[in-house]
N, C-alpha and C positions, 0 to 999 in steps of 0.2 A: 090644957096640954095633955091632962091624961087623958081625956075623951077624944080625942085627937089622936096618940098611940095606940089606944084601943081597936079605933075605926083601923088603922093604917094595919094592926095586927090580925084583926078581922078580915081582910079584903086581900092580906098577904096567905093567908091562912085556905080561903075561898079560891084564890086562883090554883096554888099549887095544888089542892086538892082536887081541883078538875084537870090538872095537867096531865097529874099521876092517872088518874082511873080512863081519862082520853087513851094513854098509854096501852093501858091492859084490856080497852074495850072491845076486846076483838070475839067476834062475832060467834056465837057459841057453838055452830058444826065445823069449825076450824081448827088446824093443830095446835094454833098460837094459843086459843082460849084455854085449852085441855093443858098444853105445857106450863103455862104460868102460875098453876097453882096444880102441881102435878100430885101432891098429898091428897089434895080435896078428892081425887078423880082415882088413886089406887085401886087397883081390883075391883074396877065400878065399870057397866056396862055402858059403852059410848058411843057414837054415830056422827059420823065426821063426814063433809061433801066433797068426795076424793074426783081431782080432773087428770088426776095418771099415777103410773104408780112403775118404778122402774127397779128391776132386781140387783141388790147391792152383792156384786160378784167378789170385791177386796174384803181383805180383814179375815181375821177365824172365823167358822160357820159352826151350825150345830146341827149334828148329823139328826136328818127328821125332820129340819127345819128352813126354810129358805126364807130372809131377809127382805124386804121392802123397804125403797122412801116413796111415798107417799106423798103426792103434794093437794093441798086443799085449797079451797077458796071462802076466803069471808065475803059472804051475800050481803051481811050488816052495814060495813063498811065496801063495799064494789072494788076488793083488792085482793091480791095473792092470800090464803091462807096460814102458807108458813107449809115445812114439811113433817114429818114423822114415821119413824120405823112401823112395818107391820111384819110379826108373824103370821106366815102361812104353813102348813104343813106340806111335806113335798108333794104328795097324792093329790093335794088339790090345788097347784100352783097351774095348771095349765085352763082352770075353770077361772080361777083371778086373774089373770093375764086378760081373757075375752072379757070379761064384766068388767074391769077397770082401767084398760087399755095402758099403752107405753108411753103416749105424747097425748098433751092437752087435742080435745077438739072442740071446735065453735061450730055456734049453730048456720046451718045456713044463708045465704044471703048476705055474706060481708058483716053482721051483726060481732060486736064484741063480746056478747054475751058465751061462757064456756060452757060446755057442756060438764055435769058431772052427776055422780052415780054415789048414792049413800053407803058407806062403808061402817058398818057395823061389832064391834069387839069387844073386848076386855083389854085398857086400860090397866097398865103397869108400872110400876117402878123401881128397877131394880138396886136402885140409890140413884143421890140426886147428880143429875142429867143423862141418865141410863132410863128411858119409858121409852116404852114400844106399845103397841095394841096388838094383842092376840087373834088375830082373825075368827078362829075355831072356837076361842078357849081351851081347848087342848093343848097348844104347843106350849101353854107355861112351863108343864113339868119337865119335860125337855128341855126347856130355855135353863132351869133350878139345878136339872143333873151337869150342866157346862156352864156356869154361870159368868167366869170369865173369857169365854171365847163369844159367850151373847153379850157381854160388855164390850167385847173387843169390836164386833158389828156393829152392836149399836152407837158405838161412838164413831164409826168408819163413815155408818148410813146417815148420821146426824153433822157430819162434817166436823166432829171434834177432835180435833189432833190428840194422839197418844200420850198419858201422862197430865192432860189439861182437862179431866172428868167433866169438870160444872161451867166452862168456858165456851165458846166458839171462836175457833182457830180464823185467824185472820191472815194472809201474807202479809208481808212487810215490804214496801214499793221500796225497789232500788233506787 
């Protein structure tokens, strides 16, 4: 009987352990991977495979600074990436625009295959579910001197309803 509960504890133990890491196995130039363990990744240089990237016009702005979500693609798994905030500086928001365009493109030929372009930064976090990627690495100190009006963005460009910091806001079906 105990060798018996053993096995049973052993193989319960085995599955949920591959459930979990199935979970968080998301593909390492994706946002998903960089967000899931957004401590490991603080103020550490990143590169993530960005297929658009659209300018978060709502919420407080930080003057110097224009807002991105970012959306990426996990190659690992052949599925959406997940999104994430990027800092750009104003001066160079019209050179990111052309390098990482507004809407996904695929490659030619009816192919499913997306096109995208490696986006390179500095990894942040300005508490937990506040991380953005610095394009420049310069707009940190900017983000630092308004630090709740780049919370207030980056939780606009992350879809997390105000007051809900570590959540993702969900509607409620009538």
């Amino acid at each position: 009987m105990k060798l018996l509960l053993k096995i049973l504890f052993a193989v319960s133990v085995a599955f949920f352990t591959t459930s979990a890491s199935a979970e968080i196995d998301a593909g390492r130039d994706s946002a998903n991977y960089y967000k899931t363990f957004p401590d490991k990744w603080d103020e550490n240089k990143i590169s993530i495979d960005c297929v658009s990237a659209k300018r978060i016009n709502g919420g407080p702005q930080v003057e110097g600074v224009v807002f991105f979500g970012a959306q990426t693609i996990d190659d690992k798994n052949k599925a959406p990436g997940g999104g994430i905030v990027v800092a750009v500086l104003e001066g160079d928001v019209e050179s990111f625009v052309r390098k990482y365009g507004t809407v996904v493109e695929r490659t030619p030929g009816g192919s499913e295959k997306v096109e995208n372009k490696r986006l390179t930064g500095i990894f942040h976090q300005l508490e937990r579910g506040h991380v953005y990627v610095d394009e420049s690495g310069e707009a940190h100190a900017l983000i630092l001197a308004h630090v709740e009006n780049a919370k207030g963005a980056i939780r606009y460009g992350d879809g997390i309803p105000s007051g809900d910091a570590g959540h993702r806001g969900h509607k409620k079906r009538k």
